[in-house]
gemmi code that builds the backbone of each chain (N, CA, C; Angstrom):
import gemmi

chains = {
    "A": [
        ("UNK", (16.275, 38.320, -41.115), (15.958, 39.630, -41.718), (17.057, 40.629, -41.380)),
        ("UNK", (17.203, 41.122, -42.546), (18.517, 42.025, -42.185), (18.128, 43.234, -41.372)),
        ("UNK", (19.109, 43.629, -40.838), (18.734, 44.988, -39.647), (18.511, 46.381, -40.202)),
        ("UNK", (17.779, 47.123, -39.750), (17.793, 48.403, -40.927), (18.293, 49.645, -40.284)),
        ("UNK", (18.391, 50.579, -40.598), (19.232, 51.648, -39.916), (17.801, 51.785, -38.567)),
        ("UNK", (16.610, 52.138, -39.732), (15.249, 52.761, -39.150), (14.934, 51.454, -37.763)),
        ("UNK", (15.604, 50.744, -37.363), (15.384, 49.153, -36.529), (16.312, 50.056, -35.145)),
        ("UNK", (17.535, 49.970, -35.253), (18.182, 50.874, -34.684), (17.919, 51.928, -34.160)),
        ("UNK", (17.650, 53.091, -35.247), (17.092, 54.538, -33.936), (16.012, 53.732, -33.569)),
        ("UNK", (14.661, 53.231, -34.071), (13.925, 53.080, -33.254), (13.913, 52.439, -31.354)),
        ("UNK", (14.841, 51.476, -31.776), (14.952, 50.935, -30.612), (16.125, 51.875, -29.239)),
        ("UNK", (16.458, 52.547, -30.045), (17.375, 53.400, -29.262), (16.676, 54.778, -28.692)),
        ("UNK", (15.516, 55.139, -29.560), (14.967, 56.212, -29.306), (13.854, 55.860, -28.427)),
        ("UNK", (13.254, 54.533, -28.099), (11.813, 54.077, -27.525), (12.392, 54.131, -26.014)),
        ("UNK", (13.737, 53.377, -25.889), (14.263, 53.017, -24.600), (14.819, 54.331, -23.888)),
        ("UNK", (15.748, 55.482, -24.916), (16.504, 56.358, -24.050), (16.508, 57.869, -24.422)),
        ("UNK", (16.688, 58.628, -23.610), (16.741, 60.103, -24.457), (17.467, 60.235, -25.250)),
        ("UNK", (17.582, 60.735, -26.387), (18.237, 60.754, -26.951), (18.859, 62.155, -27.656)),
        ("UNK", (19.739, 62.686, -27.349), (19.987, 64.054, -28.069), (20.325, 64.564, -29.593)),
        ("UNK", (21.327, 63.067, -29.701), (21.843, 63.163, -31.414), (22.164, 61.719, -31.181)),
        ("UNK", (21.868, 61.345, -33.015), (22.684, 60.175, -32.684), (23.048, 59.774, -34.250)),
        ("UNK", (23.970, 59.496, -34.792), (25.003, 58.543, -35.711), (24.979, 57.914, -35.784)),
        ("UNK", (24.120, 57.097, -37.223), (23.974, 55.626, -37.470), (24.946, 55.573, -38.387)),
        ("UNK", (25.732, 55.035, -38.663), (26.685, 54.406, -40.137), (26.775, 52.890, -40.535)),
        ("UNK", (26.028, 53.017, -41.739), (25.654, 51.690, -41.782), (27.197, 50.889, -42.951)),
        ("UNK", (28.013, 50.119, -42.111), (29.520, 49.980, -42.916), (29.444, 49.126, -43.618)),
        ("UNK", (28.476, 48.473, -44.074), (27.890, 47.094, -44.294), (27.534, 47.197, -46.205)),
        ("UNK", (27.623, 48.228, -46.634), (27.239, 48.194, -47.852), (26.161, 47.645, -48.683)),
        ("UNK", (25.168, 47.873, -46.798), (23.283, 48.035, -47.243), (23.224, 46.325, -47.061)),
        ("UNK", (23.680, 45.756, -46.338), (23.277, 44.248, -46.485), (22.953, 44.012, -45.042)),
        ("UNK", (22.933, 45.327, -44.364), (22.866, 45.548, -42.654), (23.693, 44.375, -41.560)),
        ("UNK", (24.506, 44.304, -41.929), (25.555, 42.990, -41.195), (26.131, 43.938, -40.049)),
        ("UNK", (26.694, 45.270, -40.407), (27.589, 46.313, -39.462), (27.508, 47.671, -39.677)),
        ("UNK", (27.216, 47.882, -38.443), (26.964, 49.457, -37.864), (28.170, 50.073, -37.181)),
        ("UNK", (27.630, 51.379, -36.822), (29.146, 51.769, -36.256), (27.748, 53.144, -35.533)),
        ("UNK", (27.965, 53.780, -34.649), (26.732, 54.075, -33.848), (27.613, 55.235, -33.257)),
        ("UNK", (26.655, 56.640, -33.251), (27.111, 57.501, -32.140), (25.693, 57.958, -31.644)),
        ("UNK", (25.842, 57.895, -30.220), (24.873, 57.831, -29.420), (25.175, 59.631, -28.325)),
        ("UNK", (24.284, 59.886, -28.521), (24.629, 61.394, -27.363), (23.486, 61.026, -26.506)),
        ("UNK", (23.779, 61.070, -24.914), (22.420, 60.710, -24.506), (22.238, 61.312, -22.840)),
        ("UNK", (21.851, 61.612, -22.178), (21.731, 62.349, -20.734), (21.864, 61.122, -19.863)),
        ("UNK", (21.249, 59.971, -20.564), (21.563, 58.911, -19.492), (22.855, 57.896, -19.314)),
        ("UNK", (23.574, 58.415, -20.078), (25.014, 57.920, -19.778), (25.461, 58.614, -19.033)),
        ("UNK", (25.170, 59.866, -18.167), (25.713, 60.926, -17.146), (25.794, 59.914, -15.801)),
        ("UNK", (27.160, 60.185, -15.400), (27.414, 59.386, -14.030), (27.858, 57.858, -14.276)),
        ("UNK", (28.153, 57.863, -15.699), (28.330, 56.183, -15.853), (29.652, 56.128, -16.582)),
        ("UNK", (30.355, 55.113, -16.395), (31.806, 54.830, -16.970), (31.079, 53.936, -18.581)),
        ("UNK", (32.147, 54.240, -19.154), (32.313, 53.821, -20.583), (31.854, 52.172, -20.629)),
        ("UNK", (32.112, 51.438, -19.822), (32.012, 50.278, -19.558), (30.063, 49.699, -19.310)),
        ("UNK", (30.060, 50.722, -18.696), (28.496, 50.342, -18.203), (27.767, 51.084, -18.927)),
        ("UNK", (27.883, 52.006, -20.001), (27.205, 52.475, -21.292), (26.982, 51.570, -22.140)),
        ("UNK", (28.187, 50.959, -22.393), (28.160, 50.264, -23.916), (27.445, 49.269, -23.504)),
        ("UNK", (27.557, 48.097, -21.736), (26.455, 47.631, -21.484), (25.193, 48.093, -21.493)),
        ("UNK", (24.489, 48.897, -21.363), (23.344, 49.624, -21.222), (22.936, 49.656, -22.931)),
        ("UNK", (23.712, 50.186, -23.874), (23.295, 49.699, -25.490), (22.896, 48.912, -25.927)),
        ("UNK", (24.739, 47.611, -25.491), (24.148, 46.261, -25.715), (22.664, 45.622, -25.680)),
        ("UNK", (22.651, 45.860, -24.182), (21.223, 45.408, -23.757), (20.190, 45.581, -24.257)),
        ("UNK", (20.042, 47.117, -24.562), (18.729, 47.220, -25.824), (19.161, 46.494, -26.899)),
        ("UNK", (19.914, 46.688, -27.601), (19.935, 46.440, -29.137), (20.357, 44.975, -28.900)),
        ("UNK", (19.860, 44.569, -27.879), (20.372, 42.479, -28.060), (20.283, 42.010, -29.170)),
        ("UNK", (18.880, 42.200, -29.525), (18.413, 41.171, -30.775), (18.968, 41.817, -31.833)),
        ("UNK", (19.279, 43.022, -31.871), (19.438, 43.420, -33.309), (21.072, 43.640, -33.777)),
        ("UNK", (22.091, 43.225, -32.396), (23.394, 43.080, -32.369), (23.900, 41.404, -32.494)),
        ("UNK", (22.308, 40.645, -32.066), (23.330, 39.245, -32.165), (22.664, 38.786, -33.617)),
        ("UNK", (22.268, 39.819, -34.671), (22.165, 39.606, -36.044), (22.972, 40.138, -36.782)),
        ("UNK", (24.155, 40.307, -36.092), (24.902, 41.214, -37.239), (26.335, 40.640, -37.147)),
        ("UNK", (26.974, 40.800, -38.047), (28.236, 40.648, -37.780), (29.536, 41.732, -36.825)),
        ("UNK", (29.301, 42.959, -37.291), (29.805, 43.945, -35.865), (29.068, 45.309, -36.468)),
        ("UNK", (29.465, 45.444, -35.191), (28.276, 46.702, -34.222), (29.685, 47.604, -33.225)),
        ("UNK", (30.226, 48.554, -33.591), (30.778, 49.560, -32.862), (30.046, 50.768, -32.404)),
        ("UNK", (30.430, 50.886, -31.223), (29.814, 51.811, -30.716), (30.741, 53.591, -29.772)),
        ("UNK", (29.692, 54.504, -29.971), (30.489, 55.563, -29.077), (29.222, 55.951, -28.497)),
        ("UNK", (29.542, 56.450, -27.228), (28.484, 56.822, -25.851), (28.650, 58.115, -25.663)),
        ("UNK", (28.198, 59.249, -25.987), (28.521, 60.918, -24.906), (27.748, 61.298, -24.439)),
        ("UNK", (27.755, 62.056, -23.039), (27.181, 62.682, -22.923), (26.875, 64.107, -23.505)),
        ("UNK", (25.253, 64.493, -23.239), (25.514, 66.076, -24.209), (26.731, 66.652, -23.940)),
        ("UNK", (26.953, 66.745, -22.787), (28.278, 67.928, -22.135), (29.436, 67.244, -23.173)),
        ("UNK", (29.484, 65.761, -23.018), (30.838, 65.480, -23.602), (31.241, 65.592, -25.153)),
        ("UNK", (29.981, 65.689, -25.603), (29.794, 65.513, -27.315), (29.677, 67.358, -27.718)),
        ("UNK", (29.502, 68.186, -26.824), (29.944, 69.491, -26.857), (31.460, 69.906, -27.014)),
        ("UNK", (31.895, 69.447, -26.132), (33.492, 68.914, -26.058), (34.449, 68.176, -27.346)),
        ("UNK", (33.758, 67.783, -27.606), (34.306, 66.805, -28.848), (34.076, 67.208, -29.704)),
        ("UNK", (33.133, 68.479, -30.235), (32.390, 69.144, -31.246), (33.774, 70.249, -31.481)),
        ("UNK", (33.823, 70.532, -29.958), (34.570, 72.133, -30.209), (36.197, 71.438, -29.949)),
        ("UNK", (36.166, 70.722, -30.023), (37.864, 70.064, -30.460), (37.496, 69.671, -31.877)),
        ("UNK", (37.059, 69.334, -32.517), (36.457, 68.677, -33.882), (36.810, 67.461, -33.915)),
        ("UNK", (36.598, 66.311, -32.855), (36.664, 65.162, -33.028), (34.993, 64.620, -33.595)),
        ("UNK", (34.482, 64.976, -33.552), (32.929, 64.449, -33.976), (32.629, 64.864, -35.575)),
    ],
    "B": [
        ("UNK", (52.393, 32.119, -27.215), (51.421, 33.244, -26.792), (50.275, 33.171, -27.313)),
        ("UNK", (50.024, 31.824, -28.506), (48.815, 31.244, -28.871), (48.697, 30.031, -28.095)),
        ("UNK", (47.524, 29.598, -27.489), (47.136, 28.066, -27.708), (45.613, 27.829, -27.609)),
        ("UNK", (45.074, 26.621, -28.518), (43.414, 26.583, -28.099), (42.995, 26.184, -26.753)),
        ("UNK", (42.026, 26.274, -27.054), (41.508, 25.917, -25.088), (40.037, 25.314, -25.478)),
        ("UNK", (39.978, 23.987, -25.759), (39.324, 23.251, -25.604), (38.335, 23.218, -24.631)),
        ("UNK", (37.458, 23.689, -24.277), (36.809, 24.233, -22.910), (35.926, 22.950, -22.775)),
        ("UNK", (35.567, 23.193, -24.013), (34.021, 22.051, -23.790), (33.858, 21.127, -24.384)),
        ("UNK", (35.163, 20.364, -24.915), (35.111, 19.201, -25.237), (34.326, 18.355, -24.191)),
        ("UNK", (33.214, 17.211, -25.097), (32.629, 16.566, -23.753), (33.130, 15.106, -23.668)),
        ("UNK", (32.877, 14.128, -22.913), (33.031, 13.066, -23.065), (32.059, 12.306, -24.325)),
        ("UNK", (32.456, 11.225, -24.762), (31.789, 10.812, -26.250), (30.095, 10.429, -25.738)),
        ("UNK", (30.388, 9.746, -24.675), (29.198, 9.313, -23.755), (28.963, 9.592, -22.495)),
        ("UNK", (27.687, 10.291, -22.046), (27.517, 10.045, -20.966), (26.780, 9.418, -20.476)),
        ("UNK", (27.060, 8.852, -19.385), (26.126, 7.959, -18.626), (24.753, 8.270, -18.522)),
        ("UNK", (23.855, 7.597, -19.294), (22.158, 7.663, -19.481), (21.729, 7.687, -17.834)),
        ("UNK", (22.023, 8.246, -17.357), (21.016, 8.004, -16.155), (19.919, 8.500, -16.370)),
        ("UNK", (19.454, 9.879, -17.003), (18.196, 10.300, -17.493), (17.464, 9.609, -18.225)),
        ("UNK", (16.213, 9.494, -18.680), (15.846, 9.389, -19.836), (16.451, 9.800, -21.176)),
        ("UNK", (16.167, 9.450, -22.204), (16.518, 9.781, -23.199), (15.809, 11.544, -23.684)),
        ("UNK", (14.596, 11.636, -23.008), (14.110, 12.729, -23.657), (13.791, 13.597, -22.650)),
        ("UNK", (14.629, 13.425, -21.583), (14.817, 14.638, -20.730), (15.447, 15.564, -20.864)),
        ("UNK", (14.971, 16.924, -20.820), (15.736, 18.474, -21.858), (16.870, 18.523, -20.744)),
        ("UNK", (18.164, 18.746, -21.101), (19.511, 18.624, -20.834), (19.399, 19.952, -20.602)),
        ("UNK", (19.675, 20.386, -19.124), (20.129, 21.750, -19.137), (21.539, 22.336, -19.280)),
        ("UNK", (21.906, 21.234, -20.272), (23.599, 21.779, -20.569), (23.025, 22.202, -22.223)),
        ("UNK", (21.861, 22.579, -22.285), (21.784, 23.032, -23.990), (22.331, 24.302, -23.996)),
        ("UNK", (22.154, 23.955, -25.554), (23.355, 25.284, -26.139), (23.303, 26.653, -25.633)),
        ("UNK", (21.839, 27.206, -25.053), (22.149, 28.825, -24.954), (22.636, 28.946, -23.224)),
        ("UNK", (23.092, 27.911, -22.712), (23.322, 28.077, -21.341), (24.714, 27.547, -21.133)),
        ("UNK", (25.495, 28.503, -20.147), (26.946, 27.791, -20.028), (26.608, 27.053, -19.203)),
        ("UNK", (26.961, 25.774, -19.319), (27.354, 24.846, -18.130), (28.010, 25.427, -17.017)),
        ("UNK", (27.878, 24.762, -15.568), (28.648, 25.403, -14.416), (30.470, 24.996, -14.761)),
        ("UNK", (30.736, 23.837, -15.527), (31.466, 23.416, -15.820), (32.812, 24.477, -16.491)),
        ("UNK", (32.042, 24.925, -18.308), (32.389, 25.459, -18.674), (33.008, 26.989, -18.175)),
        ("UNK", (31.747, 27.704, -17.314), (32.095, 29.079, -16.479), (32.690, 28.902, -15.698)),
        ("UNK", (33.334, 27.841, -15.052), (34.572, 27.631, -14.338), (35.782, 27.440, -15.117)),
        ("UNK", (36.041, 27.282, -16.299), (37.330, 27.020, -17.080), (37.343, 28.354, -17.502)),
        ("UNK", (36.074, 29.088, -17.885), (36.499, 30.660, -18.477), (37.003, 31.142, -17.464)),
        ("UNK", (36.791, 30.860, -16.017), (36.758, 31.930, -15.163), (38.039, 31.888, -14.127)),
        ("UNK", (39.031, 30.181, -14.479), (40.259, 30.458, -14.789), (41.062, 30.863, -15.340)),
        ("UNK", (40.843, 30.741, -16.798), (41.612, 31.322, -17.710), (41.708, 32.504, -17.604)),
        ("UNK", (40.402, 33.104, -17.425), (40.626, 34.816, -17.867), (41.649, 35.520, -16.574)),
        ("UNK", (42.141, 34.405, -15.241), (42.565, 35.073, -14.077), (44.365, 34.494, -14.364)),
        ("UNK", (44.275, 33.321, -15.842), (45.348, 32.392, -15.579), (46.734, 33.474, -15.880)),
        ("UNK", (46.331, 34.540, -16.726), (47.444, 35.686, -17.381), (46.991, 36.969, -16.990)),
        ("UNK", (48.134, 37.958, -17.033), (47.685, 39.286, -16.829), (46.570, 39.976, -17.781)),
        ("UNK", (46.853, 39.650, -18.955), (46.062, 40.022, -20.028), (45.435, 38.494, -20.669)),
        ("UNK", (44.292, 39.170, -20.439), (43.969, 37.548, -21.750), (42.714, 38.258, -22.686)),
        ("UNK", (43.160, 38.178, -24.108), (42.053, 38.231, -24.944), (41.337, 36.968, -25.747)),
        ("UNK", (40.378, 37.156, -25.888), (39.282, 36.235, -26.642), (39.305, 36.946, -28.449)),
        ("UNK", (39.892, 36.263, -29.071), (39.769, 37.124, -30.302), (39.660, 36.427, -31.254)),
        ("UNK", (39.253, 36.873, -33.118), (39.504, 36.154, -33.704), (40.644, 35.902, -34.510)),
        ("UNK", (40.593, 34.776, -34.951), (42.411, 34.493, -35.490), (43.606, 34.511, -34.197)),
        ("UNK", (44.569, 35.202, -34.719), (45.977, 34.877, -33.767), (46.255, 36.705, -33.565)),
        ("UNK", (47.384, 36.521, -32.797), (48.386, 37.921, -32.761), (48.393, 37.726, -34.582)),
        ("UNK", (49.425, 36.547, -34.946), (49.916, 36.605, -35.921), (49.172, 36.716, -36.849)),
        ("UNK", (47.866, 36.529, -37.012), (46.944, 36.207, -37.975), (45.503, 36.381, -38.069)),
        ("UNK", (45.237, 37.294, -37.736), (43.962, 38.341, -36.692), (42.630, 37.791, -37.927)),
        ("UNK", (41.849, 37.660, -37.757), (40.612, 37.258, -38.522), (39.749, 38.153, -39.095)),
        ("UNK", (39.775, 39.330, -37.915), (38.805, 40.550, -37.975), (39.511, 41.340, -37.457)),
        ("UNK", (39.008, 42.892, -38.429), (39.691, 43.991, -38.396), (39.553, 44.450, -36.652)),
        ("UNK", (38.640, 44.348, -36.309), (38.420, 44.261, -34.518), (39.974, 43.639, -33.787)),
        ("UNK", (39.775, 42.492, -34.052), (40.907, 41.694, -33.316), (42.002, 42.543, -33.553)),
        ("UNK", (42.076, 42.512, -34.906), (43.353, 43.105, -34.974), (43.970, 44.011, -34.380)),
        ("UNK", (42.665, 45.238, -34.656), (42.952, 46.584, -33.365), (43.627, 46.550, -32.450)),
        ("UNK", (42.706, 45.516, -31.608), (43.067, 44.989, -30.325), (44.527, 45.048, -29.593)),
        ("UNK", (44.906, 43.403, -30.635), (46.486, 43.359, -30.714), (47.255, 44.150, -30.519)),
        ("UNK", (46.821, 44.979, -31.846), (47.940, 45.845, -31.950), (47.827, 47.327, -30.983)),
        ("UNK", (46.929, 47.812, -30.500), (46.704, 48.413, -29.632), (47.832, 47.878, -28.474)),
        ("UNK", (47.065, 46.275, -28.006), (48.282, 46.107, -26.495), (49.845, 46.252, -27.024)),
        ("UNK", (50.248, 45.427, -28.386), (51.505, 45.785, -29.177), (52.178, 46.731, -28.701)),
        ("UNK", (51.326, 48.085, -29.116), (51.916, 49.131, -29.439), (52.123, 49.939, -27.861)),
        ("UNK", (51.319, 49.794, -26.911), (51.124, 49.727, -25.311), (52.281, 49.061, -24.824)),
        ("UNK", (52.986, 48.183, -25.526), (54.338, 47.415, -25.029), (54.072, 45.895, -24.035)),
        ("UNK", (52.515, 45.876, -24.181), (52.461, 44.572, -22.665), (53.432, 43.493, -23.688)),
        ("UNK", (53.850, 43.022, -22.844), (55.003, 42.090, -23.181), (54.323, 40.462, -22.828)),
        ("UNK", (54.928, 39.870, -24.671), (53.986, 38.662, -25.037), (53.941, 37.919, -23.479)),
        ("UNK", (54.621, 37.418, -22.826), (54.662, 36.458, -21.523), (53.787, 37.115, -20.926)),
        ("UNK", (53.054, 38.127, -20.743), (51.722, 38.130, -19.983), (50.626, 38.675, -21.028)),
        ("UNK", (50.619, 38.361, -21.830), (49.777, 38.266, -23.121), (49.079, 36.980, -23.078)),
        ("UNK", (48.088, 36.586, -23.049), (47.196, 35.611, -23.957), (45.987, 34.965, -24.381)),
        ("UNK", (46.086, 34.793, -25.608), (44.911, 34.911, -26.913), (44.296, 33.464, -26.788)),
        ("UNK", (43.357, 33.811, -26.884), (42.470, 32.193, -27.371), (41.480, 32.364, -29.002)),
        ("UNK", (41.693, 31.795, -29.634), (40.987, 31.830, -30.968), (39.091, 31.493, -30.969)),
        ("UNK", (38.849, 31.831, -30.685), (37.048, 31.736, -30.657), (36.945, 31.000, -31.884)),
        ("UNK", (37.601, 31.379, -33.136), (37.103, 30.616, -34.293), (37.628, 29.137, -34.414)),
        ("UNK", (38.729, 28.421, -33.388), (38.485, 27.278, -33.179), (37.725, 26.785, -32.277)),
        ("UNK", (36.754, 27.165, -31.911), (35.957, 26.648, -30.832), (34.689, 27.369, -30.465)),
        ("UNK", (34.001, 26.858, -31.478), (32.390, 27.597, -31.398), (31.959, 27.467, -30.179)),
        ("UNK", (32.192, 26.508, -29.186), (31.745, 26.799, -27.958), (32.115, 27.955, -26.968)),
        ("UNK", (33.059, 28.087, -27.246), (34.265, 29.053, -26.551), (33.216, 30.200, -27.437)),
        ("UNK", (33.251, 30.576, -28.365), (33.035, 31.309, -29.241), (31.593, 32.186, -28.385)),
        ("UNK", (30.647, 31.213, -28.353), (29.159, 31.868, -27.936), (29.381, 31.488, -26.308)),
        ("UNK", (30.025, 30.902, -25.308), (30.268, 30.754, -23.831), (30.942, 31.927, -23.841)),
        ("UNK", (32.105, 32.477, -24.312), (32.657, 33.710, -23.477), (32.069, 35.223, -23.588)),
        ("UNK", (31.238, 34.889, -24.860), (29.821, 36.157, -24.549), (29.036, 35.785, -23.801)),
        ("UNK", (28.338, 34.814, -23.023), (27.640, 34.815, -22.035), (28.141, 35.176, -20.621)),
        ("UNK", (29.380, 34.469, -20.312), (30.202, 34.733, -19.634), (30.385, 36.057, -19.086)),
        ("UNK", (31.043, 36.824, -19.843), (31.219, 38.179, -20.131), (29.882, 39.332, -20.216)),
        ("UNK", (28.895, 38.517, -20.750), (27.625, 39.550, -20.903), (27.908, 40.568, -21.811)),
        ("UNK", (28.340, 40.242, -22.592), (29.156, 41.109, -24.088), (28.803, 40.305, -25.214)),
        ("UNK", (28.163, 40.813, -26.362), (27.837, 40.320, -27.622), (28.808, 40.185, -28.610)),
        ("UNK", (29.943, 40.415, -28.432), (31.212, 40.954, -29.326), (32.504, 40.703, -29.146)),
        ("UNK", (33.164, 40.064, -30.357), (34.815, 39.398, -30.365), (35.203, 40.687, -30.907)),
        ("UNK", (36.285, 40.842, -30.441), (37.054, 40.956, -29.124), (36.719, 41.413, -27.920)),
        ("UNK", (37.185, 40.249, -26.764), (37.373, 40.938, -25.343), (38.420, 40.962, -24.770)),
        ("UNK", (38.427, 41.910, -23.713), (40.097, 42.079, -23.020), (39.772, 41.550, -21.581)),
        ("UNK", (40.345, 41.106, -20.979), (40.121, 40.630, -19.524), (41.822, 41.673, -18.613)),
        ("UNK", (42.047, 41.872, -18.102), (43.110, 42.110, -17.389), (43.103, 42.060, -15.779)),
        ("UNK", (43.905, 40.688, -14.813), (44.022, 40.588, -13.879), (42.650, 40.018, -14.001)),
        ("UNK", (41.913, 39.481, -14.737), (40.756, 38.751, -14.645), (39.415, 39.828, -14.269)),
        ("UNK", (39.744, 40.992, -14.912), (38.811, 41.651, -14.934), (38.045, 41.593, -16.475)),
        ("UNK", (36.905, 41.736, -16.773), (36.308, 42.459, -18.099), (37.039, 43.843, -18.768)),
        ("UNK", (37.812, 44.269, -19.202), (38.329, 45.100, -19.329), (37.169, 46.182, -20.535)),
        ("UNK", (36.981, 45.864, -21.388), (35.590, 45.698, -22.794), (36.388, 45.175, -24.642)),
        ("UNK", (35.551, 45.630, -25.093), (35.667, 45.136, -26.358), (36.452, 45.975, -27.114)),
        ("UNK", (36.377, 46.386, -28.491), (37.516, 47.472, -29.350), (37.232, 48.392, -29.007)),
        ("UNK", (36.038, 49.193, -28.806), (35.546, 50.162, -28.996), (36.193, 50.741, -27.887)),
        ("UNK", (36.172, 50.024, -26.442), (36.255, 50.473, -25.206), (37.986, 50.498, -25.102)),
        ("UNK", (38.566, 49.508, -25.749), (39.860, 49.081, -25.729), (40.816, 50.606, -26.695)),
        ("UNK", (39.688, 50.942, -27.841), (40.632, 51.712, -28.219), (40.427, 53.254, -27.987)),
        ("UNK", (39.689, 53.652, -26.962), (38.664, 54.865, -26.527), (40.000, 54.667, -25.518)),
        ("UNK", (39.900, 54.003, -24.319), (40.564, 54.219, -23.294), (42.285, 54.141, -24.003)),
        ("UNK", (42.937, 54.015, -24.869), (43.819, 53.920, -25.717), (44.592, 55.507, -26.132)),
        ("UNK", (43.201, 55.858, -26.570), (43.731, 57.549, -26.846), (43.583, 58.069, -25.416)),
        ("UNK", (42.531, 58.126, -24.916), (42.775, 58.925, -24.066), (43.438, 58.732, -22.500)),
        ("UNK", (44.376, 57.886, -22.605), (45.918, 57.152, -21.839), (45.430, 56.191, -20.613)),
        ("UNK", (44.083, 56.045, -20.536), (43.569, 55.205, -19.630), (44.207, 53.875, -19.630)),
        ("UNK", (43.960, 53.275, -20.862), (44.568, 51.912, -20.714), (45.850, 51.848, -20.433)),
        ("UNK", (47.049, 52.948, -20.690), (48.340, 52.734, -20.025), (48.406, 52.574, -18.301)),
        ("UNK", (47.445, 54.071, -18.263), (47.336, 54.087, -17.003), (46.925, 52.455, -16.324)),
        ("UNK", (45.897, 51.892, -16.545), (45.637, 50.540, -16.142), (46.907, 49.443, -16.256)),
        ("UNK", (47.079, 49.198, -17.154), (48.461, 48.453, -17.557), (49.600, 48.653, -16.523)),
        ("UNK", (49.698, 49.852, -16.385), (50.718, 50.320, -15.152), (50.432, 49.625, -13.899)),
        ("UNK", (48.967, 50.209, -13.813), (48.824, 49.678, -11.991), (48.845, 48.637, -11.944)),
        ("UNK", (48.357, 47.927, -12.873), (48.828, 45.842, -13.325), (49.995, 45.715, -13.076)),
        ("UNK", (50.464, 46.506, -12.394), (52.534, 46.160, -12.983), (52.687, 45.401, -14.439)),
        ("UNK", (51.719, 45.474, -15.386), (52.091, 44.766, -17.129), (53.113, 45.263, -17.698)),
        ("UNK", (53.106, 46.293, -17.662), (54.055, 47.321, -18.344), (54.992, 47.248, -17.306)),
        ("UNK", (56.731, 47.049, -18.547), (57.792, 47.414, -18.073), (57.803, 48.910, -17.693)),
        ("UNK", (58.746, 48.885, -16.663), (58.977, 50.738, -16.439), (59.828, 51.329, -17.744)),
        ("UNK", (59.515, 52.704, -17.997), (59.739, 53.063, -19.079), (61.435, 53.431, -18.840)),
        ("UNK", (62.223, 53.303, -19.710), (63.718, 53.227, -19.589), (64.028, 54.595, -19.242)),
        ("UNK", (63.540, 55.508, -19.798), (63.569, 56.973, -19.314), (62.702, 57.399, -17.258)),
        ("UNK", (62.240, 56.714, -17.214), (62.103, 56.966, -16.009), (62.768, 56.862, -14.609)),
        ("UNK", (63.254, 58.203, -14.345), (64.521, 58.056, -13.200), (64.007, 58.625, -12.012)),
        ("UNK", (64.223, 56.917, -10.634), (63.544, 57.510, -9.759), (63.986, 58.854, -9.235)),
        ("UNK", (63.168, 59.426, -8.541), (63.402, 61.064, -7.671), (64.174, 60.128, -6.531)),
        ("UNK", (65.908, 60.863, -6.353), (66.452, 61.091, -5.278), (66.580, 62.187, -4.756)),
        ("UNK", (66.245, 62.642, -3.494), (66.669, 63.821, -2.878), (68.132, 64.294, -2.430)),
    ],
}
model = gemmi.Model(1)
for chain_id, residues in chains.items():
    chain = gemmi.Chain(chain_id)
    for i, (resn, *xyz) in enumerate(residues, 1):
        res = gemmi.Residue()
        res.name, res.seqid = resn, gemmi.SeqId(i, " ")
        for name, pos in zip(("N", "CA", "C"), xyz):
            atom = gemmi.Atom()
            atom.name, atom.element = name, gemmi.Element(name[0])
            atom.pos, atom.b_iso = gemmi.Position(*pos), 0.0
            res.add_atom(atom)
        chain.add_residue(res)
    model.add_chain(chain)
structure = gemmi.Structure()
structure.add_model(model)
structure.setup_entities()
């Protein structure tokens, strides 16, 4: 069964706080690949490395159905930052 | 700066000492102790080693490609560069995500560390981390413009 955007927040929103988040579905609706921005309080204190683990981990099942899955991690503070540079 | 790596080729036969219908705990969703010992040379055998698909020369996925060309353009120099093709070797393929604990081709290892996947590879990229790393690897040549401080 293909993955749906609504599969995604859900599982992202049940497990973590969530402040904002960016689904892009690159897949041209056949849900194979996502591309994900995640703003979240509980990536505070954590390196880039042990975020994207911490994603992975939720979205197991619904990443080892897809063909690719990119991801970005901020914290609120950092996605403030990135707002007022206009990288976001 | 390519070659396959046959990890898990097995022997044609092995010796039945089991029963025939005793569940093999070398099945598919588990690495053998075997296998996580050949990843866990390799990834220490080069300074850099990626798991990717296709080649440098011939990248499979727009991911891989990144990758490449990311270290490329970083300057690590091919002799401590090297690639293993996942898409010849479905074992390799689903073992170095277990391995790794990463769902996703491409990975970077450096000095036999997990380094991460594109995302992480090209995040730390802009914002000069991965040079910085590369450096303390001694990977990177010193830059020709850099003249030590004499007093």
């Amino acid at each position: 069964m293909p993955i749906s955007l609504k599969d995604l927040e859900n599982a992202l929103k049940n497990a973590i706080p969530i402040s904002h988040l960016e689904i892009i579905d690159q897949s041209s609706g056949c849900g194979e690949s996502y591309a994900v921005l995640i703003v979240s309080e509980a990536f505070e204190g954590k390196l880039t490395l042990a975020r994207h683990r911490m994603i992975n981990e939720l979205l197991k099942n619904q990443i080892a159905q897809m063909h690719a899955f990119s991801q970005r991690t901020l914290t609120p503070k950092q996605y403030a930052a990135e707002l007022a540079k206009g990288n976001v | 700066m390519y070659s396959s790596m046959r990890l898990f080729a097995r022997p044609a036969r092995l010796p039945r000492v089991l029963s025939p219908n005793f569940p093999t705990y070398a099945s598919r969703r588990f690495l053998s102790q075997e296998a996580r010992e050949q990843i866990s040379k390799a990834v220490k055998a080069d300074p850099v080693v990626v798991f990717m698909k296709g080649t440098p020369d011939s990248p499979q996925c727009g991911f891989s490609r990144a990758v490449v060309q990311i270290l490329d353009l970083q300057g690590v120099p091919v002799e401590k560069l090297k690639t293993y093709n996942v898409l010849e070797d479905s074992e390799l393929r689903n073992g170095i995500k277990e391995f790794s604990d990463w769902p996703t081709i491409p990975q970077v290892y450096v000095d036999g560390d997990f380094v991460g996947g594109c995302d992480i590879i090209m995040g730390m990229h802009q914002s000069g981390e991965l040079e910085k790393l590369l450096e303390q690897h001694n990977i990177l040549p010193p830059l020709p413009d850099a003249t030590p401080k004499t007093s």
